[in-house]
PDB file with one MODEL, atoms N, CA, C and O in Angstrom:
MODEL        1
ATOM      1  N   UNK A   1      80.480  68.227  91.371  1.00  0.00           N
ATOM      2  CA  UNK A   1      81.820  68.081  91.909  1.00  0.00           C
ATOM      3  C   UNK A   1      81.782  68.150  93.429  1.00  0.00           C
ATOM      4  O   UNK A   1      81.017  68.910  94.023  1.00  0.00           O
ATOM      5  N   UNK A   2      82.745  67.224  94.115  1.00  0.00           N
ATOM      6  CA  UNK A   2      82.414  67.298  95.543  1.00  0.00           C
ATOM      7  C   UNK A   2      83.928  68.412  96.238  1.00  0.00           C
ATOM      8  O   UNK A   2      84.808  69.146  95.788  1.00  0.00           O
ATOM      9  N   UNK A   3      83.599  68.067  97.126  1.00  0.00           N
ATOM     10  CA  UNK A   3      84.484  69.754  97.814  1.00  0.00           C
ATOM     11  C   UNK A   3      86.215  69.233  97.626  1.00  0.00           C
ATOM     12  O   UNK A   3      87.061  70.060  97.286  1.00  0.00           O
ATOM     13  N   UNK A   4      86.524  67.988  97.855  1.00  0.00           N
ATOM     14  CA  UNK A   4      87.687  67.403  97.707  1.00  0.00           C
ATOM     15  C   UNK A   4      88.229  67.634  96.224  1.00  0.00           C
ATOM     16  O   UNK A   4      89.352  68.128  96.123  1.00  0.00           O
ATOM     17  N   UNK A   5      87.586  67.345  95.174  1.00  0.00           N
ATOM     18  CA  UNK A   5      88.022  67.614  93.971  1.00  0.00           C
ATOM     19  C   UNK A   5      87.648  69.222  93.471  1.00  0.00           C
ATOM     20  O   UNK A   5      88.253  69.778  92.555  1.00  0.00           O
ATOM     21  N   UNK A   6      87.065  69.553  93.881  1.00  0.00           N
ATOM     22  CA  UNK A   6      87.135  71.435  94.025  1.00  0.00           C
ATOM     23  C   UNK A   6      88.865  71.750  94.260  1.00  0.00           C
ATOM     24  O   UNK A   6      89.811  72.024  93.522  1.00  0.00           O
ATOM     25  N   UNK A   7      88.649  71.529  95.768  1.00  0.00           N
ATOM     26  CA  UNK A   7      90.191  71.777  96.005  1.00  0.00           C
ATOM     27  C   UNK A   7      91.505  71.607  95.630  1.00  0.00           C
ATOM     28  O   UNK A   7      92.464  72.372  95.525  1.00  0.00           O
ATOM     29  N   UNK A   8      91.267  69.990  95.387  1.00  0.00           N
ATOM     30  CA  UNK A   8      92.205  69.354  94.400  1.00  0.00           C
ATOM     31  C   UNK A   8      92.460  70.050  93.094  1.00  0.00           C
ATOM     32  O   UNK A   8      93.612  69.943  92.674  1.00  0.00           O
ATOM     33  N   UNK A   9      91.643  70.718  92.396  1.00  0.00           N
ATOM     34  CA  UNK A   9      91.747  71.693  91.160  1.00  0.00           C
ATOM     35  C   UNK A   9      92.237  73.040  91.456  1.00  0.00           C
ATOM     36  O   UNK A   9      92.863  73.621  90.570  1.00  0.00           O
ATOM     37  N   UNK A  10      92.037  73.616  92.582  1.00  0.00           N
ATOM     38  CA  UNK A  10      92.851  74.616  92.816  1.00  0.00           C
ATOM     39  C   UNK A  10      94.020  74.584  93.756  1.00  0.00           C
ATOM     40  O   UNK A  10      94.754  75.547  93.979  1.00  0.00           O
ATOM     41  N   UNK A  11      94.104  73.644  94.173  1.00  0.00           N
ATOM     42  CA  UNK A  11      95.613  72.988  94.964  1.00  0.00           C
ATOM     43  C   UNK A  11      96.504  73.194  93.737  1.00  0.00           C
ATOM     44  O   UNK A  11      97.382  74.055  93.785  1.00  0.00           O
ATOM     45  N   UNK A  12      96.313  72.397  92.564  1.00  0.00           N
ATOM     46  CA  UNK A  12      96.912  72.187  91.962  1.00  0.00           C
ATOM     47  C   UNK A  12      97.486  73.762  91.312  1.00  0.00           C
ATOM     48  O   UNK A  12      98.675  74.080  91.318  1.00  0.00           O
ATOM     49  N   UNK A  13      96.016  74.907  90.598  1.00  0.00           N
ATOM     50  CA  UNK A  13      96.207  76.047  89.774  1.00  0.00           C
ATOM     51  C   UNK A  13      96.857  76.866  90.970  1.00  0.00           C
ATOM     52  O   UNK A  13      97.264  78.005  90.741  1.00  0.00           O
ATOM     53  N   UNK A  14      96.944  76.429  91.978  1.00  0.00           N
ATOM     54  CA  UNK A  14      97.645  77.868  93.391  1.00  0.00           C
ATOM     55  C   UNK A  14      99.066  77.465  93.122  1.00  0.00           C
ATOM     56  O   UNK A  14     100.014  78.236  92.968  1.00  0.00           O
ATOM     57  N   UNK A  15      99.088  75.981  93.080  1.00  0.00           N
ATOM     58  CA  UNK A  15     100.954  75.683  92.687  1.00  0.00           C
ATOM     59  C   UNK A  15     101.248  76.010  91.514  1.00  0.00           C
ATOM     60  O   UNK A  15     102.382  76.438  91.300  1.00  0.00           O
ATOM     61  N   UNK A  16     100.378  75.903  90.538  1.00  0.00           N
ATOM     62  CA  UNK A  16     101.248  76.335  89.109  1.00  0.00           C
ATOM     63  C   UNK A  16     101.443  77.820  89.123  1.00  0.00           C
ATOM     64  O   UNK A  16     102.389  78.316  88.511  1.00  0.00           O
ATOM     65  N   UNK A  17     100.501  78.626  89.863  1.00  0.00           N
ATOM     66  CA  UNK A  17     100.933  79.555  89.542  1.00  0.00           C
ATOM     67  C   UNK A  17     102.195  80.306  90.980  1.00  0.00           C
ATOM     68  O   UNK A  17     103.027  81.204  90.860  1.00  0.00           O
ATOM     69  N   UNK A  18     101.996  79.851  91.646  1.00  0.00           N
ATOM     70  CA  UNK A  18     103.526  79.987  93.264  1.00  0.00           C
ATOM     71  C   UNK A  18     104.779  79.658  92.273  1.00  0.00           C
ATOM     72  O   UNK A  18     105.684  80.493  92.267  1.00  0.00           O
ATOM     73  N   UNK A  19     104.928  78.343  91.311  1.00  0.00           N
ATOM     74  CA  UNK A  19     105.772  78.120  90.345  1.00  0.00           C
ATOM     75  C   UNK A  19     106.367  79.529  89.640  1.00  0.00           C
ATOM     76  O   UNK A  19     107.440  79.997  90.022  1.00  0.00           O
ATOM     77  N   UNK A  20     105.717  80.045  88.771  1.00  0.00           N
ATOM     78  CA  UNK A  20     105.762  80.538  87.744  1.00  0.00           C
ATOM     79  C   UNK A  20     105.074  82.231  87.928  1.00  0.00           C
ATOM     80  O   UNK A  20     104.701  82.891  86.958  1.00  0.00           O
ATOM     81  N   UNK A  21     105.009  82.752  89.462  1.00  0.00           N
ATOM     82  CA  UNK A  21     104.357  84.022  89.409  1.00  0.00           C
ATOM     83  C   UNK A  21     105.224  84.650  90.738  1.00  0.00           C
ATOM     84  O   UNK A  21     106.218  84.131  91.245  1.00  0.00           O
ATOM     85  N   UNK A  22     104.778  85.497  91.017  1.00  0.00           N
ATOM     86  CA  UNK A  22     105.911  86.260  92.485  1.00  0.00           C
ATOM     87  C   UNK A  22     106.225  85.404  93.710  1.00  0.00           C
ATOM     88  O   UNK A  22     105.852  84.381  94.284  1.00  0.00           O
ATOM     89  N   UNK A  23     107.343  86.639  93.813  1.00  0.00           N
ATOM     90  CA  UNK A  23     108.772  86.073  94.587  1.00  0.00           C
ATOM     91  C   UNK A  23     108.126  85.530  95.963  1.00  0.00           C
ATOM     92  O   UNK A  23     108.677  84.546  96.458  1.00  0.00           O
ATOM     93  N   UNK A  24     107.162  86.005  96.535  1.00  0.00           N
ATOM     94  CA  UNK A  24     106.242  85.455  97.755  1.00  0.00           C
ATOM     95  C   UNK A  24     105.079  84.502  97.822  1.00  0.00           C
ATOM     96  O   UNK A  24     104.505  84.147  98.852  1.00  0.00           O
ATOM     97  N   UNK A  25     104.806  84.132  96.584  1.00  0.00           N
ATOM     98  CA  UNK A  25     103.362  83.090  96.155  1.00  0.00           C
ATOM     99  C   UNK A  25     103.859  82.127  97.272  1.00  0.00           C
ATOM    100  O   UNK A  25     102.928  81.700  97.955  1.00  0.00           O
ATOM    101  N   UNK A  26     105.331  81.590  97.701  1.00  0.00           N
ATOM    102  CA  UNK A  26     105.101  80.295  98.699  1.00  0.00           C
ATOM    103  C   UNK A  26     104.832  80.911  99.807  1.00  0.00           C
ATOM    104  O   UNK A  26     104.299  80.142 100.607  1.00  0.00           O
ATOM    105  N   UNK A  27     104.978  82.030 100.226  1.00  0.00           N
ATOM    106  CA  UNK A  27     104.742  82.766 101.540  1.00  0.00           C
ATOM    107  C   UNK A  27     103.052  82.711 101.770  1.00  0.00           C
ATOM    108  O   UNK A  27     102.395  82.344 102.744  1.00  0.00           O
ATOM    109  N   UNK A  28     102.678  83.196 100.549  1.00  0.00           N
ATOM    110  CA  UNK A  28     101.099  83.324 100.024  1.00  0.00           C
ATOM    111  C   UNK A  28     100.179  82.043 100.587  1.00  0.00           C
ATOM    112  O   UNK A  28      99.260  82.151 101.399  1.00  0.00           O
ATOM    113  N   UNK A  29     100.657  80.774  99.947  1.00  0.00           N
ATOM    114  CA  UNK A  29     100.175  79.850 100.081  1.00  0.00           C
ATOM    115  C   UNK A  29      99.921  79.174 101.519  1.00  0.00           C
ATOM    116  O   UNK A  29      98.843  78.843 102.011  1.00  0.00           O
ATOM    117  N   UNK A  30     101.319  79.052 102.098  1.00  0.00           N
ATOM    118  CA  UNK A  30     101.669  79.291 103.479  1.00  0.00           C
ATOM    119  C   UNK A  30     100.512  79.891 104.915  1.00  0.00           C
ATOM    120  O   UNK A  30     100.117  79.647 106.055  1.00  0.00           O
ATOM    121  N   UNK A  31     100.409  80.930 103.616  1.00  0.00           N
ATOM    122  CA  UNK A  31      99.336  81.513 104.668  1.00  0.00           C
ATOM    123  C   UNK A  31      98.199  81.170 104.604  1.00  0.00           C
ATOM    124  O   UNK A  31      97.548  81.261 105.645  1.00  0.00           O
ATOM    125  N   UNK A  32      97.598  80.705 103.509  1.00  0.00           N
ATOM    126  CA  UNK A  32      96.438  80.127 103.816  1.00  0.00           C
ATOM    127  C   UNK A  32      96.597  78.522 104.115  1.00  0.00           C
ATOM    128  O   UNK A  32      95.486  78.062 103.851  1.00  0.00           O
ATOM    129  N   UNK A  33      97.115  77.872 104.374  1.00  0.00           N
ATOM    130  CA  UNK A  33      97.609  76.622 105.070  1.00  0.00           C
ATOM    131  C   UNK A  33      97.041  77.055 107.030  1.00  0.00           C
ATOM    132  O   UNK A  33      96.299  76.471 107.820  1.00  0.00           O
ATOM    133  N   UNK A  34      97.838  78.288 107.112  1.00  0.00           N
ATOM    134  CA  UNK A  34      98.033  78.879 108.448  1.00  0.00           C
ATOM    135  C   UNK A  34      96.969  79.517 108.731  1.00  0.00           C
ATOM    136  O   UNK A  34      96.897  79.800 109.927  1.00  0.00           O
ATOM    137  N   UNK A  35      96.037  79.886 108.048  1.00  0.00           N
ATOM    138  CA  UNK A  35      94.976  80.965 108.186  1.00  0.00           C
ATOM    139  C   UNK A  35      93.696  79.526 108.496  1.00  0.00           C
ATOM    140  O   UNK A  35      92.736  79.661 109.256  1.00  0.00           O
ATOM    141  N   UNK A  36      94.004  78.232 107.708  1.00  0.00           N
ATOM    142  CA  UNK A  36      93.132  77.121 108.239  1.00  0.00           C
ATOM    143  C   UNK A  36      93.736  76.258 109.229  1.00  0.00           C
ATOM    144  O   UNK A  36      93.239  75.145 109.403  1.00  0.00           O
ATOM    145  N   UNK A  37      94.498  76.534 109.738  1.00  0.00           N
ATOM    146  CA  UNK A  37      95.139  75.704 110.944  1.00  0.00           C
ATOM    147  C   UNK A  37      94.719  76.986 112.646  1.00  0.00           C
ATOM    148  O   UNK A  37      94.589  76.436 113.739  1.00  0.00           O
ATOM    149  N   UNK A  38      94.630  77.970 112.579  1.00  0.00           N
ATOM    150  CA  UNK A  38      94.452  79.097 113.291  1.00  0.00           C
ATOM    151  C   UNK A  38      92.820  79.179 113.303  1.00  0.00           C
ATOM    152  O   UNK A  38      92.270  79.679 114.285  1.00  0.00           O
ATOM    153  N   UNK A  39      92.071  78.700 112.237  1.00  0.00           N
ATOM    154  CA  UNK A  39      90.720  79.332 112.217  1.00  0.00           C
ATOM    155  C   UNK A  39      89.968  77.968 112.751  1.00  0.00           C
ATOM    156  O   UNK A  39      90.262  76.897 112.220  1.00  0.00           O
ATOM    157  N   UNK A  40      89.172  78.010 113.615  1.00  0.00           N
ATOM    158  CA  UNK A  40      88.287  76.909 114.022  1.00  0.00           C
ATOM    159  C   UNK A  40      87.362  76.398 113.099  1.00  0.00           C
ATOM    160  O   UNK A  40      86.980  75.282 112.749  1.00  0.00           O
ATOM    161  N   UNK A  41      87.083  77.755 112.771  1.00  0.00           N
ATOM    162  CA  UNK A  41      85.723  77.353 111.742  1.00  0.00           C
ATOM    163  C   UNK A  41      85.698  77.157 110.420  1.00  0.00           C
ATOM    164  O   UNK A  41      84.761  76.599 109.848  1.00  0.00           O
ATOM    165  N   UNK A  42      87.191  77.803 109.587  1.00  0.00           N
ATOM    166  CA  UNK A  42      87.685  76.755 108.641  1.00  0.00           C
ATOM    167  C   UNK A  42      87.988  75.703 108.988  1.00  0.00           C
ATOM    168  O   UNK A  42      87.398  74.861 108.311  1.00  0.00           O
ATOM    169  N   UNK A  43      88.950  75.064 110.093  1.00  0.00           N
ATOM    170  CA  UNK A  43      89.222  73.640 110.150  1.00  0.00           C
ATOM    171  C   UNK A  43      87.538  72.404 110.260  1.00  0.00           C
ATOM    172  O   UNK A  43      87.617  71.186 110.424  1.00  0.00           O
ATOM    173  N   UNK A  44      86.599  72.963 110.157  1.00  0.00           N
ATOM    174  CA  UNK A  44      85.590  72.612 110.590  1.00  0.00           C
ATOM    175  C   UNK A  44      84.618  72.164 108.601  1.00  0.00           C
ATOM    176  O   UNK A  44      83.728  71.443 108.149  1.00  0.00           O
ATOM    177  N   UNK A  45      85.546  73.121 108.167  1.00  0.00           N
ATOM    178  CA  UNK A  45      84.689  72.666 106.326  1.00  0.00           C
ATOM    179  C   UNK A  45      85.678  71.914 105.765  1.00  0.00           C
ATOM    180  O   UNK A  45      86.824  72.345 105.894  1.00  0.00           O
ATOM    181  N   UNK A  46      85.526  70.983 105.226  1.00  0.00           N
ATOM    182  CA  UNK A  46      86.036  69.779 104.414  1.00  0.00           C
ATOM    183  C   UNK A  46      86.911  70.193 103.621  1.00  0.00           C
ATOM    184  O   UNK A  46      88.098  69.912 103.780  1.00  0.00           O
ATOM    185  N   UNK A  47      86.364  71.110 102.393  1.00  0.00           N
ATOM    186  CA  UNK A  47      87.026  72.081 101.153  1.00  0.00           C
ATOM    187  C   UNK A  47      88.049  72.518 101.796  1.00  0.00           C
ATOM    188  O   UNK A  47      89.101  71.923 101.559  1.00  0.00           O
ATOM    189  N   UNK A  48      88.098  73.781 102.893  1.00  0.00           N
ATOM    190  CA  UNK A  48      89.357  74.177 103.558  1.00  0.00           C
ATOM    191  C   UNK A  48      90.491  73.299 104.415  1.00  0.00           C
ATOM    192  O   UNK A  48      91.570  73.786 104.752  1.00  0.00           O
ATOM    193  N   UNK A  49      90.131  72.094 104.680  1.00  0.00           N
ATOM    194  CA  UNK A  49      90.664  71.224 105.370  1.00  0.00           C
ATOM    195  C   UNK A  49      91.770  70.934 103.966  1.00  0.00           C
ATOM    196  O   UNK A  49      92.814  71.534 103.712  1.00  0.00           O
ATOM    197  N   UNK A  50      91.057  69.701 103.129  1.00  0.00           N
ATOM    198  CA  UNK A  50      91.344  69.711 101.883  1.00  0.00           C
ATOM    199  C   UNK A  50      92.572  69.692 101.456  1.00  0.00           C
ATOM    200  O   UNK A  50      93.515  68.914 101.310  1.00  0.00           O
ATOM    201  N   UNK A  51      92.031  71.721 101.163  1.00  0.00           N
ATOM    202  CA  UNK A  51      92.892  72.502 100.381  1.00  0.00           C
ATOM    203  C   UNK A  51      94.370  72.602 100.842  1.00  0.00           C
ATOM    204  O   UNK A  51      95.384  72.556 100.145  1.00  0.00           O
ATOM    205  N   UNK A  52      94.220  72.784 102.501  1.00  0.00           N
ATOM    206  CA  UNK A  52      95.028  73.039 102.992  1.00  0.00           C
ATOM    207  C   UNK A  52      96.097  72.007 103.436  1.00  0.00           C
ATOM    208  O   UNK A  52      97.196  72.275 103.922  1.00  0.00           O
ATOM    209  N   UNK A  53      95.434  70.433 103.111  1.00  0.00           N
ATOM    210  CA  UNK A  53      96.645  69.263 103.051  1.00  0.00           C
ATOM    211  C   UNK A  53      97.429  69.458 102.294  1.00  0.00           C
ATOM    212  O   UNK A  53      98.635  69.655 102.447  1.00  0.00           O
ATOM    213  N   UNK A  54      96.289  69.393 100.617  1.00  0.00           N
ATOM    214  CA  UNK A  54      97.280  69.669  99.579  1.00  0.00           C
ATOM    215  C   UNK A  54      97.979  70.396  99.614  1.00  0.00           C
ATOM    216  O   UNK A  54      99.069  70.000  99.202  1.00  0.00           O
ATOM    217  N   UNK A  55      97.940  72.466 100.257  1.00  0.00           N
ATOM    218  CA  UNK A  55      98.976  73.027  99.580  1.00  0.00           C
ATOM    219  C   UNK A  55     100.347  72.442 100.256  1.00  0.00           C
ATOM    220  O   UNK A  55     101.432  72.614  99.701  1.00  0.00           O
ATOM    221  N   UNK A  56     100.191  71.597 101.741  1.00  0.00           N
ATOM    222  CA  UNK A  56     101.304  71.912 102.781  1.00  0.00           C
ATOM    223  C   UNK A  56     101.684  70.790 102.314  1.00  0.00           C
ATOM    224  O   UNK A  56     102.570  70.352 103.047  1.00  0.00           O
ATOM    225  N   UNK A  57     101.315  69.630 100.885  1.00  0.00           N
ATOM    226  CA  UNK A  57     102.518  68.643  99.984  1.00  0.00           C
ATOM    227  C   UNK A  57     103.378  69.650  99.637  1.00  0.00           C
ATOM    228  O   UNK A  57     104.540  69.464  99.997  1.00  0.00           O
ATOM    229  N   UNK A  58     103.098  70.883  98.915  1.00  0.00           N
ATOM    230  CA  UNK A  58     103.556  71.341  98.132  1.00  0.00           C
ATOM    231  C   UNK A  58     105.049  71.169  98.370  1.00  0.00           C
ATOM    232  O   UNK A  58     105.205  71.011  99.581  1.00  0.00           O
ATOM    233  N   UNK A  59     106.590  71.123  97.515  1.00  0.00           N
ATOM    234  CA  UNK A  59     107.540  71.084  98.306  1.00  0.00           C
ATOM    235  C   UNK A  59     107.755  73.165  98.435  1.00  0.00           C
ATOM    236  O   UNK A  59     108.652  73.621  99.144  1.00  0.00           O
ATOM    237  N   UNK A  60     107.161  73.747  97.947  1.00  0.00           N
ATOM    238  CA  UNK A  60     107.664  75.766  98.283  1.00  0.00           C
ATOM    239  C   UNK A  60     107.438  76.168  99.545  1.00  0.00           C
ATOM    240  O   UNK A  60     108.005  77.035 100.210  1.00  0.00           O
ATOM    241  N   UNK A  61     105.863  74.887 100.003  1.00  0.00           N
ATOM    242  CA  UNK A  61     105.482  75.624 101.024  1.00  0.00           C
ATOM    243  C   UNK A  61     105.832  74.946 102.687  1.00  0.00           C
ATOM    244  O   UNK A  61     105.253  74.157 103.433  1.00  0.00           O
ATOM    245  N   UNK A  62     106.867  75.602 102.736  1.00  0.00           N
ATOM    246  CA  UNK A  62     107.922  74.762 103.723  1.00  0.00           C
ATOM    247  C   UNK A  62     107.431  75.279 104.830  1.00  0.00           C
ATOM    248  O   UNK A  62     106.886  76.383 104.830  1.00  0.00           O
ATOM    249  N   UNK A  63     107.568  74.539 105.905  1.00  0.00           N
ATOM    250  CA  UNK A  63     107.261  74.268 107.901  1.00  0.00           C
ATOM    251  C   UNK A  63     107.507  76.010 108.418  1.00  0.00           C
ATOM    252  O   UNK A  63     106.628  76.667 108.976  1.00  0.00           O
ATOM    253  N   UNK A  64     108.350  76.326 108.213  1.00  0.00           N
ATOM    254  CA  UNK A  64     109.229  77.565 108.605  1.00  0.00           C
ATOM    255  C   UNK A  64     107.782  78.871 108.166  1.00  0.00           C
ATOM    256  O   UNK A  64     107.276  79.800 108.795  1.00  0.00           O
ATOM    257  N   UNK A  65     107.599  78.387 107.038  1.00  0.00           N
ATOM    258  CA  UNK A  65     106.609  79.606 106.528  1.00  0.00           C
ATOM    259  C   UNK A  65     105.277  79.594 106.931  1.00  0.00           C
ATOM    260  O   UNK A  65     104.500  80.538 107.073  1.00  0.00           O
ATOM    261  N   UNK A  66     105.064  78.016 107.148  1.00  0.00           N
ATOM    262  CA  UNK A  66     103.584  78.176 107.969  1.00  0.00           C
ATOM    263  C   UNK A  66     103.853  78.700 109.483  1.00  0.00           C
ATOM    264  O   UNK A  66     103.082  79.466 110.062  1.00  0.00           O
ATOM    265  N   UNK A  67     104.898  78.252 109.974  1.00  0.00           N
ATOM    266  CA  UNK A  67     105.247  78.999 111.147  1.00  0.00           C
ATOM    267  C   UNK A  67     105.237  80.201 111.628  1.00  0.00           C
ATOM    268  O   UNK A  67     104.918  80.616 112.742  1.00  0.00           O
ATOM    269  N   UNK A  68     105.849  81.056 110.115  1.00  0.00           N
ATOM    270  CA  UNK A  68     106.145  82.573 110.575  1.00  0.00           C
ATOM    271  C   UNK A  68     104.752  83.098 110.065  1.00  0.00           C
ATOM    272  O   UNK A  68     104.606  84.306 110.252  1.00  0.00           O
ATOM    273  N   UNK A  69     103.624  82.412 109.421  1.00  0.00           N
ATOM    274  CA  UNK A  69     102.361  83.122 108.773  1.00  0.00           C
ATOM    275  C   UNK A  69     101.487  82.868 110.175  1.00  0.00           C
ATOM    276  O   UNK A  69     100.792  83.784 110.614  1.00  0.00           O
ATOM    277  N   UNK A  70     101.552  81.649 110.817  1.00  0.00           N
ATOM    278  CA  UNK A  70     100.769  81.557 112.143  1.00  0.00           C
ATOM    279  C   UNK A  70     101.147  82.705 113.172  1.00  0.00           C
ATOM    280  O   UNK A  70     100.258  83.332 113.748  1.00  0.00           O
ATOM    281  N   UNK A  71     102.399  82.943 113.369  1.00  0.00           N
ATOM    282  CA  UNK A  71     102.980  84.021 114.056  1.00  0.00           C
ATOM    283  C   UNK A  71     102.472  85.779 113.636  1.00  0.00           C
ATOM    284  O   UNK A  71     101.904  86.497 114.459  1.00  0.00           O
ATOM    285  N   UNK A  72     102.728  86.110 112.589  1.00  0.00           N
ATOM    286  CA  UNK A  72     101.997  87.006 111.936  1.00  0.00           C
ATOM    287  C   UNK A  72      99.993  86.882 112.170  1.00  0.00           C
ATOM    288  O   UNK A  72      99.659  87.938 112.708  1.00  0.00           O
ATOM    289  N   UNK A  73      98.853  86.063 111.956  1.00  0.00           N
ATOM    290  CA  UNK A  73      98.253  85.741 112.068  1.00  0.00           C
ATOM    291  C   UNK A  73      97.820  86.010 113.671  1.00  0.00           C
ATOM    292  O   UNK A  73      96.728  86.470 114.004  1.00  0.00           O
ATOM    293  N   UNK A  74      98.918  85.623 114.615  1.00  0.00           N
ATOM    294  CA  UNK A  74      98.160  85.392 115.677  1.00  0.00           C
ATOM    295  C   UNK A  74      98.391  86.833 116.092  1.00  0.00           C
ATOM    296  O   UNK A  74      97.445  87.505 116.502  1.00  0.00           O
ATOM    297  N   UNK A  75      99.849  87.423 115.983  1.00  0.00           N
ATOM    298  CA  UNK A  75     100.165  88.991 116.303  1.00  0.00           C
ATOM    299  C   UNK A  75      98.762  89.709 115.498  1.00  0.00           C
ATOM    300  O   UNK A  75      98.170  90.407 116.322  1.00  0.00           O
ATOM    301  N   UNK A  76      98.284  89.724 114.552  1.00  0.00           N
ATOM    302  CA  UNK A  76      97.641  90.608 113.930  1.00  0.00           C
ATOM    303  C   UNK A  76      96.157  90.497 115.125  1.00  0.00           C
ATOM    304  O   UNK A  76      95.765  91.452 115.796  1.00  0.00           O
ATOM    305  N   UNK A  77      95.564  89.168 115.138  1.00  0.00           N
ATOM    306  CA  UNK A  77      94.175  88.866 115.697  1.00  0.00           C
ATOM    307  C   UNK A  77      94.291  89.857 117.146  1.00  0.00           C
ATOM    308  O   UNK A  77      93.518  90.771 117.434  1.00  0.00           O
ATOM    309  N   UNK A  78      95.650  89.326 118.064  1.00  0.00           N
ATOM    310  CA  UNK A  78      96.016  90.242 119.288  1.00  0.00           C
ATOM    311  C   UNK A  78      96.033  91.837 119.340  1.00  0.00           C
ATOM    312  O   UNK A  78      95.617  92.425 120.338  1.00  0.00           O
ATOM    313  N   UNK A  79      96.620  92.636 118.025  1.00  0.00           N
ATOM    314  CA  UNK A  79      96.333  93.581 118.000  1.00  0.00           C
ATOM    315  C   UNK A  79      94.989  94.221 117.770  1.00  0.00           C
ATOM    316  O   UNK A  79      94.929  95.451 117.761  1.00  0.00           O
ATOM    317  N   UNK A  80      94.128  93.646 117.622  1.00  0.00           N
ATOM    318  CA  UNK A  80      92.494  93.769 117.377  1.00  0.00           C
ATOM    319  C   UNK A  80      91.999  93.596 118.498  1.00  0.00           C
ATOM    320  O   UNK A  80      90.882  94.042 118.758  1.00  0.00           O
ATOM    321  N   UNK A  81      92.373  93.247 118.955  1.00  0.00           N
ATOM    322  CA  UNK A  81      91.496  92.296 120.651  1.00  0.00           C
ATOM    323  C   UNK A  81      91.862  93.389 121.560  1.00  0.00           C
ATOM    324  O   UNK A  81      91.562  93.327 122.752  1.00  0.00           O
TER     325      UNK A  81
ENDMDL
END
């Protein structure tokens, strides 16, 4: 299996379960959309690239939430530094 259809199989099992599991799974998802848009060296592997087109079709995982997970994300890295 190549890294595109990897992802594609769990693109898909991360939405069925954001569907059908807690009140934050689109927040969840969101964040890892945001956690590969923020990370150099994920945007740099295929699989995470990928993954992270598909989840941001999703219609749960809306603009606003990758927004406020990049925001969170970048506050957290700053408090470390």
């Amino acid at each position: 299996m190549n890294a595109s259809t990897d992802s594609s199989q769990l693109a898909t099992r991360l939405g069925f379960a954001a569907e059908h599991g807690r009140a934050d799974a689109y927040y969840r998802l969101s964040r890892i959309v945001a956690r590969v848009l923020v990370s150099a060296r994920l945007k740099q592997r295929p699989k995470w690239r990928s993954l992270a087109k598909q989840l941001s079709q999703n219609p749960g995982v809306e603009l606003r939430l990758v927004h406020q997970a990049i925001r969170g994300l970048n506050r957290a890295s700053a408090a470390r530094a």
